[in-house]
C-alpha positions in Angstrom: 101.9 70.3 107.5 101.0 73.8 109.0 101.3 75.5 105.7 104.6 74.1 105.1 105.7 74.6 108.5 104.7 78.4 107.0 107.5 78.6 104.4 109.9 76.9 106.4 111.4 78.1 109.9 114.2 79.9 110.0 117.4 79.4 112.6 115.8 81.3 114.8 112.2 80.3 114.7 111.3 82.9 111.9 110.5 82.4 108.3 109.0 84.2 105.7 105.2 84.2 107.3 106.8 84.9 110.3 108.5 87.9 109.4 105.6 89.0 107.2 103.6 89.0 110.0 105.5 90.4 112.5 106.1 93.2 110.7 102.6 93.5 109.7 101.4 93.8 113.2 104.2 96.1 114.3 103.4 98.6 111.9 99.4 98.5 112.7 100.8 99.1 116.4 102.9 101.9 115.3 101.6 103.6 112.3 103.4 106.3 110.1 104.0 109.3 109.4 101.1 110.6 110.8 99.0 107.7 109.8 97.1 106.2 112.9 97.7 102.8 115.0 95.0 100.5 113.6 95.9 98.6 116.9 96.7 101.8 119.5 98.2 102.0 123.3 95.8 99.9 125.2 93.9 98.3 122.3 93.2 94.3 122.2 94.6 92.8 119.1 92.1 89.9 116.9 92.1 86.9 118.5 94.7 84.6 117.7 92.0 82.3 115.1 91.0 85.4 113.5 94.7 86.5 112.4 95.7 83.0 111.2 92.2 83.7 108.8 93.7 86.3 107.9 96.8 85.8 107.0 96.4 82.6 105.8 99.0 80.7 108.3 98.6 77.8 111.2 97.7 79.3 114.7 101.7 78.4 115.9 102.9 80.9 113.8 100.9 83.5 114.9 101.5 82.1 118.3 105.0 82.7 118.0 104.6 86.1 116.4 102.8 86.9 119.8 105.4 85.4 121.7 107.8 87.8 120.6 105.9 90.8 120.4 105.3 89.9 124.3 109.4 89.6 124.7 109.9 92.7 123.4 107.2 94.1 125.9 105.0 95.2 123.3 102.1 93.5 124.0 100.5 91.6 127.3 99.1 88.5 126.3 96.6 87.2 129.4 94.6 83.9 129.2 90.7 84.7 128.1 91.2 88.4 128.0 93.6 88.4 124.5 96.4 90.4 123.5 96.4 94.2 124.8 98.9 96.4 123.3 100.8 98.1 125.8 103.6 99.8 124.4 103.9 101.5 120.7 106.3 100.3 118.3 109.1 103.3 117.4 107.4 104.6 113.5 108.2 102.2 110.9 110.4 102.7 108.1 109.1 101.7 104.5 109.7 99.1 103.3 109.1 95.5 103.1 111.2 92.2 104.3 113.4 90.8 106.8 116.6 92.3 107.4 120.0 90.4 108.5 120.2 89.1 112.4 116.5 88.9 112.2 115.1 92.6 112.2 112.6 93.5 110.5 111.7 96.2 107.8 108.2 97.6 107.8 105.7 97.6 104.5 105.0 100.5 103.0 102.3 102.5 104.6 98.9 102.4 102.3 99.4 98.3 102.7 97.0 96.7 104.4 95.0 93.3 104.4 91.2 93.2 104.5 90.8 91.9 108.2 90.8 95.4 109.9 89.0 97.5 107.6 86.1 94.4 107.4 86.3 95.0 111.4 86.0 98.7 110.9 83.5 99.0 108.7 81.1 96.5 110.7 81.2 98.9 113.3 79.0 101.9 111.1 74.9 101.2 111.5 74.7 101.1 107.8 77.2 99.0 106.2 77.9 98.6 102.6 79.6 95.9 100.7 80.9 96.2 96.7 83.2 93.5 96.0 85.1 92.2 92.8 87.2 89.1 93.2 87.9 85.3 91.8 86.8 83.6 94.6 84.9 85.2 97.8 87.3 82.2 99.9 88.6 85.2 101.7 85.8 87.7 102.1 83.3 84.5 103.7 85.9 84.0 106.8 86.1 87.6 107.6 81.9 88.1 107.0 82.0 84.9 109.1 84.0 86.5 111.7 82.0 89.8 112.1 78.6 87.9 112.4 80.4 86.1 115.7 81.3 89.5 117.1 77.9 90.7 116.1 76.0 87.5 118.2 78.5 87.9 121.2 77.7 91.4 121.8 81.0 92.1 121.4 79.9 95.1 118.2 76.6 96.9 118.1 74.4 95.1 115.4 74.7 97.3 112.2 70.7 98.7 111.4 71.5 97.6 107.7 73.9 95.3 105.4 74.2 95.5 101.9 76.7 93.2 100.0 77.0 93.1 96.4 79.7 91.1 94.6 80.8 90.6 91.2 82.1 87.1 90.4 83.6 85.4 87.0 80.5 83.6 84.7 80.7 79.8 84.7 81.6 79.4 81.7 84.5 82.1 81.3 88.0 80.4 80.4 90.4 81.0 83.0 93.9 81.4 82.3 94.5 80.3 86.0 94.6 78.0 88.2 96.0 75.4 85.9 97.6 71.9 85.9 101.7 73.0 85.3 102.4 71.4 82.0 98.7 70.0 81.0 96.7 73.3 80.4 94.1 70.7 78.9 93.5 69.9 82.8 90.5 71.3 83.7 90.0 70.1 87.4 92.0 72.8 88.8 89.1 74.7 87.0 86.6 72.9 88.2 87.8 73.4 91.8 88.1 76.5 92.3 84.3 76.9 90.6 83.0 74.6 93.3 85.2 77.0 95.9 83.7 80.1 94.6 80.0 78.6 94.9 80.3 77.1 98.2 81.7 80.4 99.2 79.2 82.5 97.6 76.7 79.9 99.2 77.9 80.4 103.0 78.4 84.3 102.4 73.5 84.9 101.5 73.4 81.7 104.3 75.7 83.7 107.0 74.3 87.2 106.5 70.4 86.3 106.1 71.1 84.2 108.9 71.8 88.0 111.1 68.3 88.9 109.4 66.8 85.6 110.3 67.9 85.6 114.1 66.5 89.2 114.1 69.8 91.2 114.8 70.2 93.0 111.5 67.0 94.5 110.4 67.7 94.6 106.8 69.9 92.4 105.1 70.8 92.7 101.1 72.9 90.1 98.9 73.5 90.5 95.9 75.9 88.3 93.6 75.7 88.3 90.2 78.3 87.2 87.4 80.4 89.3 84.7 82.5 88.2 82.0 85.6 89.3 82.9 88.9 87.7 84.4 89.5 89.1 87.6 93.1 90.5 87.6 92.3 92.0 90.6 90.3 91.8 93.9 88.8 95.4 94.9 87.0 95.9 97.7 84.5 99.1 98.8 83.6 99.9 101.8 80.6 102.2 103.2 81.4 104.2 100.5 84.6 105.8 101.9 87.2 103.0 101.5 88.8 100.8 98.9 91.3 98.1 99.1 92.8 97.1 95.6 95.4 95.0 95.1 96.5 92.3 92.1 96.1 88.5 91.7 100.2 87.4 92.3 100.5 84.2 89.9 102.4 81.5 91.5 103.4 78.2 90.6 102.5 76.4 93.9 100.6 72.8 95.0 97.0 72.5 95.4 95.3 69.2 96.5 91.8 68.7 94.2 88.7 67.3 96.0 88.8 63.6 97.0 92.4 63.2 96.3 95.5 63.7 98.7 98.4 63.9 96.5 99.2 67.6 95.5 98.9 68.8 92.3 101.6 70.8 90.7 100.0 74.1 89.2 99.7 77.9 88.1 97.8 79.8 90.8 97.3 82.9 92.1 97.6 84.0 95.5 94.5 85.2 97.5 94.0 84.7 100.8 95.8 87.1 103.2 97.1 89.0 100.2 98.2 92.8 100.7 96.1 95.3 99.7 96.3 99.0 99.3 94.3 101.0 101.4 92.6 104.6 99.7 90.2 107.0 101.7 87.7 109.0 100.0 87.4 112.3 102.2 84.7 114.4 103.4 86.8 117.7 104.1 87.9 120.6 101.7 91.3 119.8 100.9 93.8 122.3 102.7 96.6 124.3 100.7 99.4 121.8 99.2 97.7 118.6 101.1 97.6 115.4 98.4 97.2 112.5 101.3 94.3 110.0 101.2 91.2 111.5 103.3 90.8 114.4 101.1 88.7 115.1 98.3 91.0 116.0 95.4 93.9 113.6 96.6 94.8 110.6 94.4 92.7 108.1 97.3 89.2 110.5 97.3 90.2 110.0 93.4 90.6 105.9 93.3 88.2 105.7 95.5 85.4 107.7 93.1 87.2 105.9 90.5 86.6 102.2 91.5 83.0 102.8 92.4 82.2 104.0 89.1 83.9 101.2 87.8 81.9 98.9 89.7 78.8 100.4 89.0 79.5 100.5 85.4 79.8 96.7 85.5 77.6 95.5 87.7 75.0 97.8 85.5 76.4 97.1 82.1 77.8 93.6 82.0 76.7 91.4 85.4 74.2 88.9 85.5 72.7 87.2 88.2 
C-alpha cells in the first residue's frame, strides 16, 4: 500500500519519507558551505519515476514533495517539460530530520544517494564502474535509467563502459535477511540470492544491449564472486568518486516469491540508502585546505583507499 502509505502520513501530509526527501532535494538545490547545487538555478530536476527509484518511495510522495517545493516557489513544475528549479533554497544547516511545525533540518553535507553521481558520471566518454554490494537491486534501476537517457538523446553516448562488481559466493552464510525467530529459515536466503541474480542478469543484458544497438562502442562487465559479507555497499566512480555507506539492519516485512502474506524478518536496508560522497582531486593541495577535491585530504585519501581495496579483492579473493 504505497510503501506503507511511505511510513505513514503525517497531519499535515508529511511523514518520515516525506521529510527525508524534501530535505534531500532542498539541500541538492542549495548546497553548502561552498559545496555546489547538484540541482542549480535553472536546472531540471529527475523525472518524477526516476526519484521514486531512487529513493525507494511510491510516485505520490514524490508528487507531493514536488507540490510543495512548487508552493514555496522553488521550483516550476510544467506538464512534459519537468521540474525546473527556479529559485535557490537559503544554505542548509547540518543536520538531519524534521523539526517541530513541519520544518525541516538539512543532512549533513558529504550525504548523498547514488542517483546523481550515476547521472554524473554517465555524462564522461569513458565511464568506469567498481562496485561492492549485497544485491545490485539498486545499481540495475539507476544503469537502467542512464541507458534510457542514453537511447533518447537526452546524454551524449559514453565512447566506453566498464563495470565490474563484486558480489557475495553462493554459498556464503549470511547472517541477514533472516526469518525473525526461525534463523533455520532459509527462504529469506534464498530470495534475496534469486534477487541478486536476476539483477546481476538484467545489469550484462542492459549494458551489452548499448553495445548491441551500436551506441556504446565498447562495453565491459565484469561480476565475479568473493567470500565476504558485505557490511557495506561502496561504489567507484571514473576513478574520482566514491560513495560508501553501511548496510542499516532492520527488523521489517518482506513478502517471499509466490506467497502474499509478509514475512516478519531481519533485513538490511538498501535501496535509496544515504551514502557518503569523497572526491579524489587532481590539484596540489593549497596551504591549510583538508576538503574532499584535493589530493592529501581525507576524500583523495578514501578515495585511493577504497580502490586499492577493491583491487586487492577482486585480484586476491573474487571468482567469476
Amino acid at each position: 500500500m504505497g510503501e506503507q502509505q511511505d511510513n505513514q502520513r503525517g497531519s499535515e501530509g508529511g511523514g518520515r519519507e516525506f521529510d527525508r526527501i524534501l530535505a534531500e532535494l532542498i539541500l541538492r538545490m542549495s548546497g553548502d558551505e561552498g559545496t555546489p547545487a547538484v540541482y542549480p538555478l535553472g536546472s531540471l530536476l529527475p523525472p518524477q519515476r526516476e526519484l521514486a527509484q531512487e529513493f525507494g518511495v511510491s510516485r505520490d510522495t514524490v508528487q507531493r514533495v514536488l507540490r510543495v517545493l512548487t508552493e514555496r516557489n522553488l521550483i516550476e513544475s510544467r506538464q512534459g517539460s519537468g521540474s525546473r528549479v527556479i529559485a535557490a533554497p537559503e544554505p542548509a544547516p547540518r543536520t538531519a530530520g524534521a523539526q517541530p511545525g513541519g520544518a525541516v533540518r538539512l543532512a549533513r553535507p558529504g550525504r548523498t544517494t547514488l542517483a546523481p553521481h550515476i547521472r554524473e558520471a554517465f555524462t564522461k566518454p569513458e565511464v568506469t564502474l567498481d562496485v561492492f554490494t549485497l544485491t545490485s537491486e539498486s545499481l540495475q534501476g539507476h544503469i537502467w535509467l542512464q541507458a534510457e537517457r542514453i537511447r533518447t538523446g537526452e546524454i551524449a553516448a559514453p565512447r566506453s563502459i566498464a563495470l565490474r562488481m563484486l558480489l557475495p559466493t553462493d554459498d556464503l552464510p549470511l547472517p541477514y535477511p533472516r526469518a525473525l525467530g526461525d534463523p533455520a529459515d532459509t527462504r529469506p536466503v534464498d530470495r534475496l540470492r534469486a534477487i541478486t541474480g536476476r539483477h546481476a542478469t538484467s545489469l550484462r543484458h542492459v549494458l551489452g544491449m548499448l553495445r548491441a544497438e551500436g551506441l556504446v562502442e565498447n562495453v565491459e562487465v565484469a561480476i565475479r564472486r568473493v567470500p565476504i559479507v558485505p557490511a557495506f555497499k561502496l561504489y567507484l566512480l571514473n576513478g574520482t568518486d566514491a560513495l560508501h555507506g553501511m548496510y542499516e539492519v532492520v527488523e521489517r516485512p518482506i513478502v517471499l516469491e509466490d506467497e502474499t502474506k509478509p514475512l516478519a524478518a531481519i533485513d538490511v536496508v538498501g535501496i535509496g540508502a544515504t551514502l557518503m560522497h569523497y572526491v579524489r582531486g587532481e590539484e596540489p593541495p593549497e596551504s591549510g585546505a583538508s576538503d574532499s577535491g584535493e589530493p592529501e585530504s581525507q576524500g583523495s585519501l578514501f578515495v585511493a583507499s577504497m580502490q586499492s581495496w577493491f583491487d586487492s579483492v577482486w585480484k586476491h579473493l573474487a571468482e567469476d
